[in-house]
C-alpha positions as a Markdown table, in Angstrom:
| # | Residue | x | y | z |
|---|---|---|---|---|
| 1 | Unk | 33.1 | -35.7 | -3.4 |
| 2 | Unk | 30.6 | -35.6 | -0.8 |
| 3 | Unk | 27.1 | -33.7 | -1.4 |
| 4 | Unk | 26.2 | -31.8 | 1.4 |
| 5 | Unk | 22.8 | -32.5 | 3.3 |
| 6 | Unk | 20.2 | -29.7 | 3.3 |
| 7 | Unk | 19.5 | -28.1 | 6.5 |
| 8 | Unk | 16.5 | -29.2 | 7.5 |
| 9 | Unk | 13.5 | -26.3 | 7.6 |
| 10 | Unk | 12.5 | -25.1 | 10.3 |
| 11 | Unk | 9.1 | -26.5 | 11.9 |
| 12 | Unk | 5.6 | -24.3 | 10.5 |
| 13 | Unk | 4.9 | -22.7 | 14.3 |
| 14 | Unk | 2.9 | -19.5 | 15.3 |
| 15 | Unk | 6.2 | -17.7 | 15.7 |
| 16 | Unk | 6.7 | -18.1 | 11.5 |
| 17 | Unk | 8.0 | -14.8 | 10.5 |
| 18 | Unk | 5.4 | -14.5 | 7.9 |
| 19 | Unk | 2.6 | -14.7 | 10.0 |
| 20 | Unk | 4.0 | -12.5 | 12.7 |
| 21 | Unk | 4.2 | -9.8 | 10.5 |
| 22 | Unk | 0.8 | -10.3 | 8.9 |
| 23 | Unk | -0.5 | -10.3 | 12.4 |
| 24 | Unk | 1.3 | -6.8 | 13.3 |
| 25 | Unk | 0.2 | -5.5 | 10.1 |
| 26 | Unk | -3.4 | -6.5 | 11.1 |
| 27 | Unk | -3.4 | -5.0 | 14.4 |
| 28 | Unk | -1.2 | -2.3 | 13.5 |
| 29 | Unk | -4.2 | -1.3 | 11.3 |
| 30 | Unk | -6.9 | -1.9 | 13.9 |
| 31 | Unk | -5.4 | 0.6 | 16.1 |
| 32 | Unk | -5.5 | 3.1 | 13.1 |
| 33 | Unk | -8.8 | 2.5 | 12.5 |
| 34 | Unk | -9.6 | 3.4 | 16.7 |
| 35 | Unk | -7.7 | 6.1 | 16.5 |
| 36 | Unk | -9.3 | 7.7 | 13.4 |
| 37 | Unk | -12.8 | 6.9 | 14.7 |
| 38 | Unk | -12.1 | 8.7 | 18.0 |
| 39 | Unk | -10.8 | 11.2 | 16.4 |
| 40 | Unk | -14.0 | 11.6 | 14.4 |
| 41 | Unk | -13.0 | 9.9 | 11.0 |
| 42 | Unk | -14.5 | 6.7 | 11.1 |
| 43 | Unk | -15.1 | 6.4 | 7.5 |
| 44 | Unk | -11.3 | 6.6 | 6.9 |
| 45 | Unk | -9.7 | 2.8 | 6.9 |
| 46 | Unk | -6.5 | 2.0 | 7.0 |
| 47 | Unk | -5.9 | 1.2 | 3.7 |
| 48 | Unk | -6.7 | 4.4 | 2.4 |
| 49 | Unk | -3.2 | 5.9 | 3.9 |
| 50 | Unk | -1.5 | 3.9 | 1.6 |
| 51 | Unk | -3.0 | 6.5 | -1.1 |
| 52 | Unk | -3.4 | 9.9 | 1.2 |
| 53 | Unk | 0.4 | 9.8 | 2.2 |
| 54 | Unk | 1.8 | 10.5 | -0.9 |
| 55 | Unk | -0.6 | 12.9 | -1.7 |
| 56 | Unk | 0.2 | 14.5 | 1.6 |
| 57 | Unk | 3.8 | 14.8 | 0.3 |
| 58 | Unk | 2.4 | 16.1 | -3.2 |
| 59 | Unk | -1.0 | 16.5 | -4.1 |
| 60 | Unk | -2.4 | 16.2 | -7.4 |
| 61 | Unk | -0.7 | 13.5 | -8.6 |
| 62 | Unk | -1.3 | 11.2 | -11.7 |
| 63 | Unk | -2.9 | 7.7 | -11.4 |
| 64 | Unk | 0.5 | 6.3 | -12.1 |
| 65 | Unk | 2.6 | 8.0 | -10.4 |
| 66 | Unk | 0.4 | 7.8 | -6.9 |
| 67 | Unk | 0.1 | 3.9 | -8.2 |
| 68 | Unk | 4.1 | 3.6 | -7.7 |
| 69 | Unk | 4.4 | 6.0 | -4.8 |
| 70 | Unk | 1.5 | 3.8 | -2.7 |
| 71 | Unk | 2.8 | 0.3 | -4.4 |
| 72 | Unk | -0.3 | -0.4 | -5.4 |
| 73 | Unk | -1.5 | -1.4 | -8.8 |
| 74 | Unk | -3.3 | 0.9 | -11.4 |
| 75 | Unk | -6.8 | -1.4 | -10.6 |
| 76 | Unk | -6.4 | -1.2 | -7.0 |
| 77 | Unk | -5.7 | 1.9 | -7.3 |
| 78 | Unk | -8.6 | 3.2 | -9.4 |
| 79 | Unk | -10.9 | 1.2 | -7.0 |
| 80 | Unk | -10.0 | 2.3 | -4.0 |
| 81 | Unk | -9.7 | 6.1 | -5.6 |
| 82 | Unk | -13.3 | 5.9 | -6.6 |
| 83 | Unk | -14.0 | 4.9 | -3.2 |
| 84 | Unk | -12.4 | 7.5 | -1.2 |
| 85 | Unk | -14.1 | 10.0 | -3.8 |
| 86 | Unk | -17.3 | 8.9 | -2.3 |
| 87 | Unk | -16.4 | 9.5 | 0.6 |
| 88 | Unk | -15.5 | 12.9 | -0.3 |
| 89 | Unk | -11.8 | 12.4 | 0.7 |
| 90 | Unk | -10.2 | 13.0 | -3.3 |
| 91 | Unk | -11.7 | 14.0 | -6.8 |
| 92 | Unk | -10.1 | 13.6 | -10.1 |
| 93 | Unk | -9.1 | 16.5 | -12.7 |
| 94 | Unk | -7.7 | 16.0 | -15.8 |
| 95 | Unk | -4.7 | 17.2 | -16.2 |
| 96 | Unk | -4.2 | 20.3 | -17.6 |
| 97 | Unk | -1.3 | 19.5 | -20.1 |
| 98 | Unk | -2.4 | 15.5 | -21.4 |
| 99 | Unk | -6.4 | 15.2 | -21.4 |
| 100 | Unk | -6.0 | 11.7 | -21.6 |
| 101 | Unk | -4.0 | 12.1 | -17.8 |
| 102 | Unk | -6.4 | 12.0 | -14.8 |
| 103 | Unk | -4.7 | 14.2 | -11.6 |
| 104 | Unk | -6.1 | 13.1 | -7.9 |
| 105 | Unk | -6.4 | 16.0 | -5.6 |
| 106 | Unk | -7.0 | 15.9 | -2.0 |
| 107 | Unk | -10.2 | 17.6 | -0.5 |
| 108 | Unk | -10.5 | 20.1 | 2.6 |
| 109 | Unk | -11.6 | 16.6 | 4.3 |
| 110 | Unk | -8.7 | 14.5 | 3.5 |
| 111 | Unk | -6.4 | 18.2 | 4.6 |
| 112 | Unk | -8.4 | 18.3 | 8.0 |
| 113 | Unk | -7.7 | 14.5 | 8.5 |
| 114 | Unk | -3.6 | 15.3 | 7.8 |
| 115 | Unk | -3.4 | 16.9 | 10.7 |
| 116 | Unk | -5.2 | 14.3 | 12.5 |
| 117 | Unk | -3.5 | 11.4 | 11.1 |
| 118 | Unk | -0.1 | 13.6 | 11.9 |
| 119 | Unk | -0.4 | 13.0 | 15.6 |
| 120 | Unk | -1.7 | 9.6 | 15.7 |
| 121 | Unk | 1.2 | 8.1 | 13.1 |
| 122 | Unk | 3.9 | 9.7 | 15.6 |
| 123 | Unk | 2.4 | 8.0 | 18.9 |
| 124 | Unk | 2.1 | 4.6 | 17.0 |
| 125 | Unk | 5.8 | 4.8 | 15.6 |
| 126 | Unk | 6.8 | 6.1 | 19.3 |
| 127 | Unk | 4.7 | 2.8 | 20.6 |
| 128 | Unk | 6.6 | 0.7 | 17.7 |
| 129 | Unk | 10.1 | 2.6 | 18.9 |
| 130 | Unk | 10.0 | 1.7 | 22.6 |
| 131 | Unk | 8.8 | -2.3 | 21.5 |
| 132 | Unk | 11.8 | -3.0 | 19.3 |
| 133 | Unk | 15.0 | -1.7 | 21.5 |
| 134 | Unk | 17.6 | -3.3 | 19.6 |
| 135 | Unk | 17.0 | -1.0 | 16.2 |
| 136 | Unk | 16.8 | 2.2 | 15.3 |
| 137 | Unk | 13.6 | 3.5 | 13.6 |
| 138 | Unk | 15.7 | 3.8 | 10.7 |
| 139 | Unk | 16.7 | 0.7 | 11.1 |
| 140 | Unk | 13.3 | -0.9 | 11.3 |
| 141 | Unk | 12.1 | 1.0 | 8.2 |
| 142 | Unk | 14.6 | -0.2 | 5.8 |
| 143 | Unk | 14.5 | -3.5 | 7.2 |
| 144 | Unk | 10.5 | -3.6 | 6.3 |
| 145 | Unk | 10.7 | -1.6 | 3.5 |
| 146 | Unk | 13.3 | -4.5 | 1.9 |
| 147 | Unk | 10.8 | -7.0 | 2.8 |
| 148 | Unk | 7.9 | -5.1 | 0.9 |
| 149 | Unk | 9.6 | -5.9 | -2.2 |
| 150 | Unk | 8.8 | -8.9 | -4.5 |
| 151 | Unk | 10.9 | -12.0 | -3.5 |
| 152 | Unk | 12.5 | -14.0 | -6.7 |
């Protein structure tokens, strides 16, 4: 019996997959960061969304739960939660029925940036839509979203 031949990889170019999503991701965020800056929140970044969307679809959630909503971890989490309270964007509460729970609630700042953010997202995903004609936005979501998790 004769063992097949692997196919042979493909050559390491700037067109790797990889690195053209790293590099969509990176400018994706650096026209975030524009818009929120003209828009008068310049202290907002990017990375902060991945915490102030969930809590835009349901505030006052606990670390862990907002850790799995945003994908992050509990550490990154914490960090970047003691960083936006700084910036007075969310506070922490306990929570009212396990003292040991901490609850992360949205401030009138982060609520005036919402409807902000609102308006910006949509033109970006519109911009994203009329780039990629062969998919739906649907399409392109669940495609990405399947890339976002781990890879055995």
């Amino acid at each position: 019996m004769r063992k097949r031949q692997p196919k042979p990889l493909a050559p390491l170019t700037s067109r790797h997959l990889g690195l053209l999503l790293a590099k969509a991701s990176q400018r994706w965020n650096e026209n975030l960061q524009r818009h929120f800056a003209e828009a008068g929140f310049a202290q907002i970044r990017p990375a902060y969304c991945s915490i102030l969307l969930p809590l835009f679809e349901e505030d006052g959630l606990r670390i862990g739960e907002l850790a799995s909503r945003s994908g992050l971890s509990k550490q990154t989490l914490t960090t970047m939660v003691r960083d936006m309270e700084k910036r007075g964007l969310v506070s922490r509460r306990p929570d009212s029925r396990d003292r040991r729970a901490t609850r992360i609630m949205l401030s009138r700042k982060a609520r005036r940036f919402e409807a902000v953010a609102a308006p910006i997202l949509a033109r970006m995903e519109q911009t994203a839509r009329r780039k990629s004609p062969g998919a739906t936005t649907a399409e392109l979501k669940t495609w990405l979203a399947a890339l976002c998790e781990p890879v055995s």
